[in-house]
C-alpha positions in Angstrom: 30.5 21.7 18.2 27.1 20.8 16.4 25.9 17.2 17.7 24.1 14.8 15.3 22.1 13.3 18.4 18.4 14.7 19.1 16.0 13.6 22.2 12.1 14.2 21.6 10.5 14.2 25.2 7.2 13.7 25.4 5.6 15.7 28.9 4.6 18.5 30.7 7.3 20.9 29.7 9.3 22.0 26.4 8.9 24.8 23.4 6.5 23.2 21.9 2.5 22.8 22.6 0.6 19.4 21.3 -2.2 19.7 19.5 -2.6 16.6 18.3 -0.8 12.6 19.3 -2.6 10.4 16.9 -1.4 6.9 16.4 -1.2 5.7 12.9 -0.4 1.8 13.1 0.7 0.2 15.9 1.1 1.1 19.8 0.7 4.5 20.5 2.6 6.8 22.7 1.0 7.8 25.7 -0.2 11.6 25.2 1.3 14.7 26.3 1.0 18.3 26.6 3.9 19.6 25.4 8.0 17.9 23.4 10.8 19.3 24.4 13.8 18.7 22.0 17.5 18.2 22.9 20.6 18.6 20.8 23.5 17.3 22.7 24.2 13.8 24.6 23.0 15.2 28.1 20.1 13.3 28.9 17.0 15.9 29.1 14.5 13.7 31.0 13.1 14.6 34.3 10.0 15.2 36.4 6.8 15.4 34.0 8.6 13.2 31.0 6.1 10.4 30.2 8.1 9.3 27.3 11.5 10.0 24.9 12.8 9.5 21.5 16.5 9.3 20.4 17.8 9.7 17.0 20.7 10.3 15.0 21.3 12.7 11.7 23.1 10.9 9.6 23.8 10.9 5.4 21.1 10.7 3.7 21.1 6.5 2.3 17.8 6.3 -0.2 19.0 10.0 -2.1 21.8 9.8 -4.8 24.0 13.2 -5.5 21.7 14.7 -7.8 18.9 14.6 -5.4 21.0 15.7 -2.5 22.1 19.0 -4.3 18.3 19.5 -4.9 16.9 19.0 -1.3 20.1 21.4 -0.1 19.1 24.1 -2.5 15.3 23.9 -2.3 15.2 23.3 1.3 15.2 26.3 3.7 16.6 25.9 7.2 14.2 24.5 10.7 14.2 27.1 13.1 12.5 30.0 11.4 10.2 32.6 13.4 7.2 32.0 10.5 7.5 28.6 10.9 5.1 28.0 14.4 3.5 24.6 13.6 5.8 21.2 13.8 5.0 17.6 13.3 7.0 15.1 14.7 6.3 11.3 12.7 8.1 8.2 14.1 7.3 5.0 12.4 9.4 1.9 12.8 9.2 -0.6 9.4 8.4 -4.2 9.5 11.3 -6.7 10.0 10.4 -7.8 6.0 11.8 -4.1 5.3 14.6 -5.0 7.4 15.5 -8.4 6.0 15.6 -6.8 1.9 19.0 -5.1 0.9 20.0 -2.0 0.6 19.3 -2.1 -2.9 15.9 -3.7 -3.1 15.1 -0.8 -0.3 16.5 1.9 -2.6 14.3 0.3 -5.5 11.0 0.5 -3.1 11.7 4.0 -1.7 12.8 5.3 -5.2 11.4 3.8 -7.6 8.1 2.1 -6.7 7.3 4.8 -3.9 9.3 7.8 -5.3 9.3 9.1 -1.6 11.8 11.9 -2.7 9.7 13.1 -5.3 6.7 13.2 -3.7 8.7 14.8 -0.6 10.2 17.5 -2.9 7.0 18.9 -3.8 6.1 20.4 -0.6 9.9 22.3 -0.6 10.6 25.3 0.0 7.5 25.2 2.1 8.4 22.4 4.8 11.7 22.2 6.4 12.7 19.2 7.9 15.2 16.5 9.7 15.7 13.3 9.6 16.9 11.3 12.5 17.8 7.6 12.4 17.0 5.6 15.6 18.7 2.1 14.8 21.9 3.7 14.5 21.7 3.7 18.4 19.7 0.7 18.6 17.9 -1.9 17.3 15.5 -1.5 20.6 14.6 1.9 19.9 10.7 2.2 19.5 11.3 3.8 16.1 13.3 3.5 13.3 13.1 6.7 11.7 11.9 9.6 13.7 11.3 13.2 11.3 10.8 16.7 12.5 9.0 18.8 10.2 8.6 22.9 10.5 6.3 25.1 8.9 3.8 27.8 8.5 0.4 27.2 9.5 -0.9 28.0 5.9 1.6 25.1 4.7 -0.6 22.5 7.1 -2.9 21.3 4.0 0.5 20.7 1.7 1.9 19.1 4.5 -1.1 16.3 5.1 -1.2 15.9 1.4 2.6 15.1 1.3 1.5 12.5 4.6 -1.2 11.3 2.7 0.4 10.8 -0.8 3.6 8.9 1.3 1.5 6.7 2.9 -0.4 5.5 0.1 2.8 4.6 -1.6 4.5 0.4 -1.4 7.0 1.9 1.1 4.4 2.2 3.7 3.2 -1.3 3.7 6.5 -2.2 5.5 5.5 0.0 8.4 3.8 -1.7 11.2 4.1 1.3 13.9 3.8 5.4 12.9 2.7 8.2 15.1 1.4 11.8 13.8 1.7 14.1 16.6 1.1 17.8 15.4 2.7 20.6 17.7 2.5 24.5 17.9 4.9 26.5 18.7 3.7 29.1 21.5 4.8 32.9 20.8 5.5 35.0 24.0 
């Protein structure tokens, strides 16, 4: 059985190597040497965890059917051997995000923002997740926490599609983001 719940821990050990924890906006997470990611329910912390992150998969709410077909097509799978560099971006939005509805939030990511435009320029290239922290909790640090995959000769694509998002209206309702950039070490 697949699980839809993830834990990000932040600490001495896991898979992956941190290169960089840079805060964006907001409180920063205290920095680590190395995430270590968990796919079930068990709870993964122990001895050298300074911090973790929970989310949820879930459907995809800001992406209509035509969309969805194209990200499922275009999009190849996390997990790869080529694919040795990760970033991991949590941002939490503002509670003036929170308080528009659905549809003046669809309007925003869509249409002012065009987030899954700009996002599907960088496909096949970067594969990614998307894990929703308020389906858990409203006290999670983060909102929205994505996992990103890729080559290291995708990394310039991949802070132009950072830098194009974050120029956009959507990102003046986020008041907390993190960047932290991770390697994957090969034996």
């Amino acid at each position: 059985m697949s699980t839809r719940l993830f834990t990000f821990v932040g600490g001495d050990t896991g898979l992956w190597r941190v290169t960089t924890l840079e805060g964006i906006t907001g409180e920063p997470l205290p920095a680590v040497k190395r995430l270590g990611i968990a796919a079930d329910p068990d709870n993964p912390t122990g001895p050298g965890s300074d911090w973790v992150l929970r989310g949820i998969t879930s459907n995809e709410r800001y992406a209509d059917r035509e969309e969805r077909t194209e990200i499922v097509a275009k999009q190849l799978p996390l997990g790869r051997p080529e694919t040795t560099c990760a970033a991991l971006i949590p941002i939490r939005k503002n509670p003036d995000w929170w308080a528009l509805t659905q549809n003046e939030r669809m309007s925003i990511f869509k249409e002012k923002s065009h987030h899954t435009q700009i996002g599907m320029q960088t496909f096949p290239a970067l594969a990614r997740r998307l894990h929703h922290c308020r389906d858990l909790s409203e006290n999670e640090p983060f909102d929205f926490i994505t996992w990103f995959e890729y080559e290291p000769s995708d990394e310039a694509a991949f802070n132009q599609l950072l830098t194009e998002l974050r120029a956009t209206e959507e990102w003046g309702y986020v008041d907390r983001e993190m960047d932290i950039r991770l390697v994957r070490d090969t034996p």
